[in-house]
KOLDRENLO-849907 format. One line per field, with one value per residue (C-alpha): x, y, z; residue in one letter. Coordinates in Angstrom, 3 decimals, always signed. Layout:
! KOLDRENLO-849907
u	[X; ...]
v	[Y; ...]
w	[Z; ...]
code	[A; ...]
//
This chain:
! KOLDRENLO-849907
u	[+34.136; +34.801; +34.536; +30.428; +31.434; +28.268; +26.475; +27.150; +25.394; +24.510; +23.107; +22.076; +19.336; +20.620; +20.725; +18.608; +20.670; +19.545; +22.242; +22.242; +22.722; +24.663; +23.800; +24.642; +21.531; +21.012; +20.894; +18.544; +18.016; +17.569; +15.414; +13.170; +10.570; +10.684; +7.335; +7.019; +7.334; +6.842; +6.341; +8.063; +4.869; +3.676; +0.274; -2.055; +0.670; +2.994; +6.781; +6.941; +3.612; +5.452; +8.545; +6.409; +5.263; +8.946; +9.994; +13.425; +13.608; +11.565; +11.903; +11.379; +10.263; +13.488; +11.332; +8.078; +10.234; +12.019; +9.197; +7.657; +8.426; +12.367; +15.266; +16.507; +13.969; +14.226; +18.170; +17.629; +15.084; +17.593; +17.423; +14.649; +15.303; +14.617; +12.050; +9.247; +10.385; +12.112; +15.201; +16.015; +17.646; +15.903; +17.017; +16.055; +15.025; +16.503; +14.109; +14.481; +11.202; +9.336; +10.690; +10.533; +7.119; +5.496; +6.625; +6.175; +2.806; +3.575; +2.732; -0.900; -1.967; -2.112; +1.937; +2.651; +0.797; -0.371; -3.195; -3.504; -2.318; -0.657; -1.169; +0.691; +1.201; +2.416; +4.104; +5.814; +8.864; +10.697; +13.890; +16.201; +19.780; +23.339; +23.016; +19.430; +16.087; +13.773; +10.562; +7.543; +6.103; +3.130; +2.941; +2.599; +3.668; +7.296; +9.898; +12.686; +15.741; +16.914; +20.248; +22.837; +24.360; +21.063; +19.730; +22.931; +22.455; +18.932; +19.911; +22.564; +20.036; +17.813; +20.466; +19.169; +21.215; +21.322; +21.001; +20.420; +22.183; +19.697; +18.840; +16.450; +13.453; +12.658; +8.792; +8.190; +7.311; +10.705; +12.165; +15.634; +17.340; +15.996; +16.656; +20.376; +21.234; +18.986; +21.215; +24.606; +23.298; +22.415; +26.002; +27.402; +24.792; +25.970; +29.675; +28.637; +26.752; +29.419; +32.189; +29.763; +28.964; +32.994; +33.662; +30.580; +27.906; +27.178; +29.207; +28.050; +25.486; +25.888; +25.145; +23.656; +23.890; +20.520; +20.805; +18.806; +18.587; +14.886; +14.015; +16.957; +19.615; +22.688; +21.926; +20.693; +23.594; +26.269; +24.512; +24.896; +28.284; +28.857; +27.250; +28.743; +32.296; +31.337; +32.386; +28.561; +27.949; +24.899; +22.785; +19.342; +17.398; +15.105; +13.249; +11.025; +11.289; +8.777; +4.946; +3.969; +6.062; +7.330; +9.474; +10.246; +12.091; +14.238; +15.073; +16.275; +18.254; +20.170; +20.575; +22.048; +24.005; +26.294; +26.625; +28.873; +27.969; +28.548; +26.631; +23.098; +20.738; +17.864; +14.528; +12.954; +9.190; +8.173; +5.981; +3.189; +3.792; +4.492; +7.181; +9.083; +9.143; +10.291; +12.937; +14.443; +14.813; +16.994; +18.951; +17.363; +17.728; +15.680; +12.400; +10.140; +6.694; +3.736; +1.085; +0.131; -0.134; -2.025; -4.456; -5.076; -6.217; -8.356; -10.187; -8.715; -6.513; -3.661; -5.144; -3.770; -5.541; -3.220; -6.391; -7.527; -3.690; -3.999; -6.131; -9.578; -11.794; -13.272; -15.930; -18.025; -21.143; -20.568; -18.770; -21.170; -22.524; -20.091; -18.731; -15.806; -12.062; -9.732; -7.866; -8.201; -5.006; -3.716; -2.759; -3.085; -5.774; -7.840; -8.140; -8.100; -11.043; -13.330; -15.108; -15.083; -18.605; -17.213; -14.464; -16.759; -18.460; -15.695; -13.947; -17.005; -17.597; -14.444; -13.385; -9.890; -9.525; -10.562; -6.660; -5.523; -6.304; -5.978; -2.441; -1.653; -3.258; -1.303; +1.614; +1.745; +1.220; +4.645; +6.162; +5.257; +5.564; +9.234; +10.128; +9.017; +11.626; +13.982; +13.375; +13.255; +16.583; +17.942; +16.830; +17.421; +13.337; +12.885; +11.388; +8.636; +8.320; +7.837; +5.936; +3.308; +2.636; +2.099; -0.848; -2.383; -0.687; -0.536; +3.005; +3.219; +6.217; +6.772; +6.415; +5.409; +1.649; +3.135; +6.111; +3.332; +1.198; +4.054; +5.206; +2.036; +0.031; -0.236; -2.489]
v	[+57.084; +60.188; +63.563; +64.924; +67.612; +68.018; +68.244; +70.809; +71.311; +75.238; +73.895; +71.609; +71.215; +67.940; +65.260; +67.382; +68.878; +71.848; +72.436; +72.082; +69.693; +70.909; +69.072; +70.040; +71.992; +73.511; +73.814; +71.794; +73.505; +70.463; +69.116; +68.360; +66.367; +65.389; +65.115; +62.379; +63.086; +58.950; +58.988; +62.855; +64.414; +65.276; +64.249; +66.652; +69.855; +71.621; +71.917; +75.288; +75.012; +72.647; +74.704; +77.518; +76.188; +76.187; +72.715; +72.075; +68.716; +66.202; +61.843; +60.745; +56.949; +54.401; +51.585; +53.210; +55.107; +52.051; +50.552; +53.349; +55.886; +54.420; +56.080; +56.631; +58.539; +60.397; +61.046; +61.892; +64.411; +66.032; +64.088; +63.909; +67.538; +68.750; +66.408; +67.095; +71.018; +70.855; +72.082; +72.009; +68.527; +65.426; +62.561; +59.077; +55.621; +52.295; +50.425; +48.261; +48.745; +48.635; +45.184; +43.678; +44.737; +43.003; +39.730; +40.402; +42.405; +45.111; +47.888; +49.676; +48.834; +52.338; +53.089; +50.002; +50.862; +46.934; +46.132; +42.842; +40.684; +38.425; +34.460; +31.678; +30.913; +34.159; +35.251; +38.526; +37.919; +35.178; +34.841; +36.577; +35.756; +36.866; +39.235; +40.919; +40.705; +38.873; +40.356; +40.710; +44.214; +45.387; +47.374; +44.254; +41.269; +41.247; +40.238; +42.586; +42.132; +45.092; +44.247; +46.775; +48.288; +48.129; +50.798; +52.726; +52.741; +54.271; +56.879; +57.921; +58.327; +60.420; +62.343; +62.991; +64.764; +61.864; +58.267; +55.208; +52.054; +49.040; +46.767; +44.273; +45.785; +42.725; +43.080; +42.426; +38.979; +37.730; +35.369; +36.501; +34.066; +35.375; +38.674; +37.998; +36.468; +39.680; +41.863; +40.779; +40.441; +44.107; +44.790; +42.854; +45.016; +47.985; +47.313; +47.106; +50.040; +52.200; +50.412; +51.329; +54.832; +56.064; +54.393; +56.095; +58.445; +61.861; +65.245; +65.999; +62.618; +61.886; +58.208; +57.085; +53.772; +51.885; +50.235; +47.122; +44.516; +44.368; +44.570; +42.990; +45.209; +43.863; +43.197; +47.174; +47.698; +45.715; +47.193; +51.263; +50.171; +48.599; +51.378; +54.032; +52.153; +52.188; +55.129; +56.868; +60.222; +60.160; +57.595; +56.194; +54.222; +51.896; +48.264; +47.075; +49.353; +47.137; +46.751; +49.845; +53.171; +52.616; +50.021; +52.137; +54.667; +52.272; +50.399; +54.106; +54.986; +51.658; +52.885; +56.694; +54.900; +53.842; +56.715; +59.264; +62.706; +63.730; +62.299; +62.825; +60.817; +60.071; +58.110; +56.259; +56.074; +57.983; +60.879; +60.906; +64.493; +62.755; +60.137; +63.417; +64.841; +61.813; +61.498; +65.071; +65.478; +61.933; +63.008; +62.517; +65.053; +64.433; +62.218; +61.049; +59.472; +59.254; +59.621; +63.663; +63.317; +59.809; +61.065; +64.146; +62.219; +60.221; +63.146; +63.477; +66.078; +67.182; +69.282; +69.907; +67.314; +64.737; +62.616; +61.790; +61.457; +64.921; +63.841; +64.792; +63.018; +65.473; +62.573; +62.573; +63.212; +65.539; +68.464; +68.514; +71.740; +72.921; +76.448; +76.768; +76.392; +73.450; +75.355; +79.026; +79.424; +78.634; +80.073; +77.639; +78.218; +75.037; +77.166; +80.857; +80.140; +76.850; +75.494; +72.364; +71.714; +72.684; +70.015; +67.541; +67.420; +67.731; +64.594; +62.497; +63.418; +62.370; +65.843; +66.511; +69.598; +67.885; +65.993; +69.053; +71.748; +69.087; +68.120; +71.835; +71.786; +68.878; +69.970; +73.246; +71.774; +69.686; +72.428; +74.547; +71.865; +71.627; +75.036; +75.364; +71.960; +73.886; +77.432; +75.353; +74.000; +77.312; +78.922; +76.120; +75.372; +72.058; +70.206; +73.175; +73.379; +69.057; +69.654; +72.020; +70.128; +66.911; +68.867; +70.147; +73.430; +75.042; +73.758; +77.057; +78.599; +82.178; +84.282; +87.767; +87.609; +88.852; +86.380; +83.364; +85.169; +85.517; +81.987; +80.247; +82.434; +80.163; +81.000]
w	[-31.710; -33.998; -32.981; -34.156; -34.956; -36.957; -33.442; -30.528; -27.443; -26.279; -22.926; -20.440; -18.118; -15.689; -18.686; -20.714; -23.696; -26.452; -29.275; -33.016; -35.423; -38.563; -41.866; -45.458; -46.073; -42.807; -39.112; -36.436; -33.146; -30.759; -28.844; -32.006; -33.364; -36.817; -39.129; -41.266; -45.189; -45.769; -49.628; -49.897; -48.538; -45.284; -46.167; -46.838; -46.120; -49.185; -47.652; -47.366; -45.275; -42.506; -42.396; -41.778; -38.875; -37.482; -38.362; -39.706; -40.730; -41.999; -42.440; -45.881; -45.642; -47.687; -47.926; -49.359; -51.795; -52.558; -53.624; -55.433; -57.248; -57.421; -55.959; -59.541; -60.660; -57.530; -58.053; -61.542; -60.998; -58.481; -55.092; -52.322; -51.309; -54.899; -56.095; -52.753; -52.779; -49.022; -49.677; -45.305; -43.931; -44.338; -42.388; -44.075; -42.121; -43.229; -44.182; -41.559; -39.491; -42.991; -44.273; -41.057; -39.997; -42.815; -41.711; -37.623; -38.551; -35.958; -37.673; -38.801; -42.120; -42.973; -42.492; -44.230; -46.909; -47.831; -50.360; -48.657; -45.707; -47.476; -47.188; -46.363; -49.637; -50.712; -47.490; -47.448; -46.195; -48.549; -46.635; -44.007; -44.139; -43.582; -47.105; -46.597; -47.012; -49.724; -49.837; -52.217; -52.955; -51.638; -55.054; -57.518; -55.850; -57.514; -55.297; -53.893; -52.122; -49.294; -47.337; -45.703; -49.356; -50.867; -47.921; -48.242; -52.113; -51.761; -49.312; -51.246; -54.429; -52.035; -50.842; -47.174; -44.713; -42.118; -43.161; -41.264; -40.867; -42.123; -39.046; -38.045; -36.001; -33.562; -31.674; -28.505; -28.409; -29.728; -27.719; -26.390; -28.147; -31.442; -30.220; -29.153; -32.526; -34.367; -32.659; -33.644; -37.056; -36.908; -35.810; -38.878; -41.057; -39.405; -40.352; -43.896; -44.059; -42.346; -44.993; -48.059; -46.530; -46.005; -49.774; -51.173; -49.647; -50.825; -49.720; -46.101; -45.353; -41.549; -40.951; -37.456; -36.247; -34.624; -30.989; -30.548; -27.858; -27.409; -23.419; -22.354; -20.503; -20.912; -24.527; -24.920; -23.127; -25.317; -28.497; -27.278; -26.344; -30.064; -31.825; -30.539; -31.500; -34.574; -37.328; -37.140; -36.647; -34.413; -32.978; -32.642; -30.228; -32.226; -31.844; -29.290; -26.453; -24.097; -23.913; -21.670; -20.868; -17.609; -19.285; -22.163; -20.294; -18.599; -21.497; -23.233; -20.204; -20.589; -24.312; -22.942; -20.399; -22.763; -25.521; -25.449; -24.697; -27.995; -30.110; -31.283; -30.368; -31.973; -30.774; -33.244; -33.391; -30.310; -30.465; -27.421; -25.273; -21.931; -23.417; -25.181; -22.225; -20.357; -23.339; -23.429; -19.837; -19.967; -22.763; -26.092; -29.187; -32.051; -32.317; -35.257; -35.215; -37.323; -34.377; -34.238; -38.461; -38.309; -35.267; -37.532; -40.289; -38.566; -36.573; -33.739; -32.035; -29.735; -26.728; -23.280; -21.271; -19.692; -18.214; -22.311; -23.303; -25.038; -27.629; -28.559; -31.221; -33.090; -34.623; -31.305; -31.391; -28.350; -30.452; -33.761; -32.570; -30.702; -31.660; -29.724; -31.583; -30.615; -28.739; -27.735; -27.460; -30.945; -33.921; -36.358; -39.020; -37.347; -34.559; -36.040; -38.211; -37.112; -34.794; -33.378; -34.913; -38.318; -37.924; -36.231; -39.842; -42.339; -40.255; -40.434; -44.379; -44.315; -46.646; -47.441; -45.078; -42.260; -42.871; -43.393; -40.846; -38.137; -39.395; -39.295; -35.819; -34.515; -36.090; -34.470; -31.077; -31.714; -32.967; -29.757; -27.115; -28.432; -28.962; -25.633; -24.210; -26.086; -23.876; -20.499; -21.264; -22.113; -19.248; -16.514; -16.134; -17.731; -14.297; -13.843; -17.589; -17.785; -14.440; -15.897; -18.857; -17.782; -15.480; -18.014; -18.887; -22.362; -24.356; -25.582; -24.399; -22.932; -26.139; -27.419; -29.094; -32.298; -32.517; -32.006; -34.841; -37.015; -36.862; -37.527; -39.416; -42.005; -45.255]
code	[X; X; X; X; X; X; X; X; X; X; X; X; X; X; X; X; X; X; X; X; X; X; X; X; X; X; X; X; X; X; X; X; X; X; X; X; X; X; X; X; X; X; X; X; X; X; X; X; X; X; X; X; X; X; X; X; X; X; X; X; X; X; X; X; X; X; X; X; X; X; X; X; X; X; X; X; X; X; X; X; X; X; X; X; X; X; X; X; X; X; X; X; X; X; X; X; X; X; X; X; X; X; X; X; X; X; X; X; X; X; X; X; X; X; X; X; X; X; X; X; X; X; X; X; X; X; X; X; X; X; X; X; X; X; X; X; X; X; X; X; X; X; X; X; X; X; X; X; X; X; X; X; X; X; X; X; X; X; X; X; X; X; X; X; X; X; X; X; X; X; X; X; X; X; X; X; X; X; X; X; X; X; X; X; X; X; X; X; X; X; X; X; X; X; X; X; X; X; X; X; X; X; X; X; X; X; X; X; X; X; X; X; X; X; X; X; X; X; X; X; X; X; X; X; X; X; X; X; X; X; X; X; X; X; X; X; X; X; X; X; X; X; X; X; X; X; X; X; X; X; X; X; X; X; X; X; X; X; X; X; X; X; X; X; X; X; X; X; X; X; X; X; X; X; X; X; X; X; X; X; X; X; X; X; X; X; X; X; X; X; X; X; X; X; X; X; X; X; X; X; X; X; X; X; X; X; X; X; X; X; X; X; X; X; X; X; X; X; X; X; X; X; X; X; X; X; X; X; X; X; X; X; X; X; X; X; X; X; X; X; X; X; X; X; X; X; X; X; X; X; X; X; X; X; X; X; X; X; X; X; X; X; X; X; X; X; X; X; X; X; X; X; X; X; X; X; X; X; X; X; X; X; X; X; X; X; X; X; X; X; X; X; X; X; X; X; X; X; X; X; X; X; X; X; X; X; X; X; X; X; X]
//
């Protein structure tokens, strides 16, 4: 394993970590959760609105942008950073979880972005073998092909900051054979992505590798151990990481078990408030996850109640006359100006700012509930800190009224 020296760590908090990640067009203080910027947006926000809200990096989506608009009109209209207007890092999935998904059907319609399910006829998935992928478009039907150098090749064309290997994202209900032989195939995929990244990739792109092995440990086990061999500069925890969250954690720590202390690591896909907590106090860095944007657009929003999972749906009945904010506590404009009978009615109309000030809303409780991992860390607090939240407490951090006021006042 190479030195990352991209990555250092300022402190620890037991197996906790907070340091900074160093990419070619800026720093990331870690721990930090990473919005989604799928199709170069974060729906329903301008760039300079999410950075305003503290964040520093964002996950543009290979397979959507694959498909549409290109990655060569994206390269020639001067790279991902450039062509969405956030000129901080960007890190940049596979693919992987995209291609495979249509086949296993594990993901929401919505992320996937599908006109149609697909028939047997005209399956999705045409073939998986040694090379790649053969898939048709969800755009038009046409077939594509993604395999290791194709990923590489689009990442490169975006120009993100961190890329990731391509692997295959097994589900759950995989037998173990299938996911044994999935596994090693993602190794052989990761070799070719590592030998096209050190002959090719872009001045400053870090490349992390993915571990698989599904739910079984020696197999998670094997695959940290063969990833972190590898010539990556970080790495991620990704695949099926078991059907409820008490097996989740266990299957990570088999994952952190076996990385060195080094690295970054990065968990894929995971975004509720109790399993970041879970994940930065057993060693986790970075995280990305469509749920706080998705929830937003469907109504519903992050609030300090453990007992409800820290969500409340704003399309109830019970809050269409309601005149209290969200949150009393926040500063973001959902909050500062509305009540929750005001946003009770633009989510049912379904209205545009409904997406919006919610997304802002949700957003801003991320951003706070990791700014405020970040100060437990720091200051040796992280158990009271985890403690306090997962009772109900504020995620806000300790921080001067002004500070808060500056850093999410946002217009």
């Amino acid at each position: 394993m190479p030195p990352h020296q991209a990555f250092t760590i300022d402190a620890r908090a037991g197996a906790a970590r907070a340091g900074v990640l160093r990419t070619a067009h800026g720093d990331v203080r870690t721990p930090a959760f990473v919005p989604l910027a799928s199709s170069a947006t974060v729906r329903s926000l301008q760039a300079e609105e999410v950075a305003a809200l503290g964040y520093e990096m964002v996950l543009g989506n290979t397979f959507h942008l694959f498909i549409q608009p290109g990655p060569e009109l994206i390269e020639r209209m001067g790279g991902l950073h450039e062509f969405m207007a956030w000129r901080r890092p960007i890190i940049t999935d596979s693919g992987g979880f995209q291609v495979f998904s249509m086949g296993h059907g594990s993901v929401a319609e919505e992320v996937k972005r599908r006109r149609d399910r697909g028939t047997a006829a005209d399956p999705r998935i045409l073939s998986i073998e040694e090379e790649g992928v053969r898939f048709r478009s969800y755009l038009d039907g046409s077939e594509r092909f993604m395999g290791p150098e194709t990923s590489m090749e689009v990442q490169a064309a975006l120009g993100s900051d961190v890329a990731l290997a391509f692997d295959e994202c097994t589900p759950f209900n995989v037998s173990r054979d299938y996911t044994a032989r999935s596994t090693e195939r993602t190794h052989r995929w990761l070799d070719r992505c590592t030998a096209w990244h050190e002959r090719n990739a872009p001045p400053g792109q870090l490349l992390y590798g993915i571990v698989q092995g599904g739910v079984y440990e020696d197999l998670r086990r094997e695959s940290a151990q063969r990833v972190a061999a590898a010539p990556v500069g970080g790495i991620a925890v990704g695949g099926s990481l078991g059907q409820d969250k008490g097996q989740m954690q266990e299957v990570v720590a088999w994952a952190l078990d076996e990385l060195p202390d080094a690295a970054p690591r990065h968990l894929l896909g995971i975004g509720d408030v109790d399993d970041i907590l879970g994940a930065v106090a057993a060693g986790i860095d970075t995280f990305d996850c469509a749920t706080p944007t998705r929830l937003a657009r469907h109504g519903t929003v992050l609030v300090p109640d453990p007992e409800a999972r820290w969500r409340l749906d704003l399309t109830k009945a019970t809050w269409r006359e309601s005149r209290a904010p969200i949150d009393p506590n926040c500063r973001c404009p959902a909050c500062r100006e509305h009540t929750r009978g005001y946003l009770h009615y633009l989510s049912r109309a379904k209205e545009l700012t409904a997406a919006r000030l919610l997304t802002l809303h949700n957003l801003t409780f991320m951003a706070e509930l990791m700014r405020g991992l970040r100060e437990a860390v720091i200051e040796s607090r992280l158990e009271g800190y985890r403690d306090a939240v997962l009772g109900g407490a504020e995620p806000f951090g300790p921080v001067s009224a002004g500070s808060r006021e500056s850093a999410l006042s946002i217009p």
